[in-house]
C-alpha positions in Angstrom: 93.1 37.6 -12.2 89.1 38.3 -12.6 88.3 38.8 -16.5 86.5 42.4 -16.1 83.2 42.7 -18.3 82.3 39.1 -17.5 78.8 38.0 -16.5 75.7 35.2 -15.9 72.6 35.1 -18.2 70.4 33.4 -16.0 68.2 31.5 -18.1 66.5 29.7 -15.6 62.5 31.0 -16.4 63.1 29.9 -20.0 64.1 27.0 -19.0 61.1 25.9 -16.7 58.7 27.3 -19.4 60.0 25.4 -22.2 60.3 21.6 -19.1 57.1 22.9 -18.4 55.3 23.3 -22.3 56.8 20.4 -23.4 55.7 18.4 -20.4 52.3 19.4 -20.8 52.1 18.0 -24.6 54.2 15.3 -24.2 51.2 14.5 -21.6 48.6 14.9 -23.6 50.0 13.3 -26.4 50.5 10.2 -24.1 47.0 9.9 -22.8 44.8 10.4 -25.7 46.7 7.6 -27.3 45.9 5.6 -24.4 42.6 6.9 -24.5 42.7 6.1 -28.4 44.0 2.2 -27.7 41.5 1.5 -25.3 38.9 2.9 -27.3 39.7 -0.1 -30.2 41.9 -2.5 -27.9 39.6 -4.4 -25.8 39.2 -8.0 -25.8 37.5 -8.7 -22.7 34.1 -7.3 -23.6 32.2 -5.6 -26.8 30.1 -2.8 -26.6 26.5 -3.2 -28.9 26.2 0.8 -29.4 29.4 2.2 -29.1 28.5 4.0 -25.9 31.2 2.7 -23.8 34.3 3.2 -26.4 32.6 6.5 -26.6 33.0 8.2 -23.2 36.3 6.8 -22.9 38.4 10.5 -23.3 41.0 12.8 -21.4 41.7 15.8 -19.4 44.1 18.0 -20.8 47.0 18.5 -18.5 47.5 21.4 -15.9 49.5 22.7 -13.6 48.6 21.6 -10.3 50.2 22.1 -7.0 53.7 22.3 -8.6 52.7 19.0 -10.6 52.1 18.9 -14.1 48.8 16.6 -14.3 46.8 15.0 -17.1 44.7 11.8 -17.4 42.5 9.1 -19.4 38.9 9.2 -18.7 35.7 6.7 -18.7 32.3 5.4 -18.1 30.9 9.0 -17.6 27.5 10.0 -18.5 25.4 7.1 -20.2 28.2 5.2 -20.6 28.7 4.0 -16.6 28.5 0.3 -18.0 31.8 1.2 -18.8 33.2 0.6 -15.7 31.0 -2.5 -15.2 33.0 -3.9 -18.4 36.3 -2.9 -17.0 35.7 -4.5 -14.0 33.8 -7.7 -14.8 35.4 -8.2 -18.4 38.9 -7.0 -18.7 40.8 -3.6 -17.7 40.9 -1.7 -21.0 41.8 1.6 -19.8 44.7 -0.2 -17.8 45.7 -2.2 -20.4 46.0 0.7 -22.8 48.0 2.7 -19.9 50.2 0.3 -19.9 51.6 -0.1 -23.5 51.5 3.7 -23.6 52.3 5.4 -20.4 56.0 4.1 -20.6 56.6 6.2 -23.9 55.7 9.4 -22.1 59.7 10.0 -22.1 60.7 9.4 -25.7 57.5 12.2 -26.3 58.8 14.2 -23.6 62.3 14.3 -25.1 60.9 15.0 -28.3 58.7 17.9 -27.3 61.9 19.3 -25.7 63.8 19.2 -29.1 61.1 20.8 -30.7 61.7 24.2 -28.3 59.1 26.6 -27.9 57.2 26.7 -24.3 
């Protein structure tokens, strides 16, 4: 027998707002301290002016095509030697993706328990 007065709150937009919020800042959280390491963390090479450690920065994540997108920067401006170092003297901006791109889920689970959107 069918309980009457029984019903769905579909929750669904909520839901996707909050994924979606706290993908965005669990995002930017992980690439500007990627951005962050490899501005102090590289051994390969050392930069005279500071120039290079300098233009090494993000891009806040967006929305984009259904993806949530956000990324560590470099070597723009004055500072193209930048890439010359990373190429010719050790990967910096790899190296710091590396140690910090893998903790994008403990932020992203974090972010989540915080709620908002």
């Amino acid at each position: 027998m069918a309980r009457r007065g029984s019903y769905l709150i579909w929750l669904g937009d909520k839901v996707q707002k909050r994924v979606q919020g706290s993908a965005m800042r669990a995002i930017d959280e992980t690439t500007e301290a990627a951005a962050q390491r490899a501005r102090s963390h590289h051994p390969g090479w050392k930069s005279v002016t500071g120039t290079a450690e300098g233009s090494i920065g993000t891009n806040r994540a967006r929305l984009q095509s259904k993806r949530i997108r956000g990324n560590v920067t470099g070597g723009e401006g004055d500072a193209f030697h930048l890439l010359i170092l990373e190429v010719k003297r050790g990967a910096a901006l790899r190296s710091a993706a590396d140690v910090e791109f893998p903790h994008l889920q403990e932020r992203l689970h974090r972010e989540y328990a915080k709620g908002g959107g």
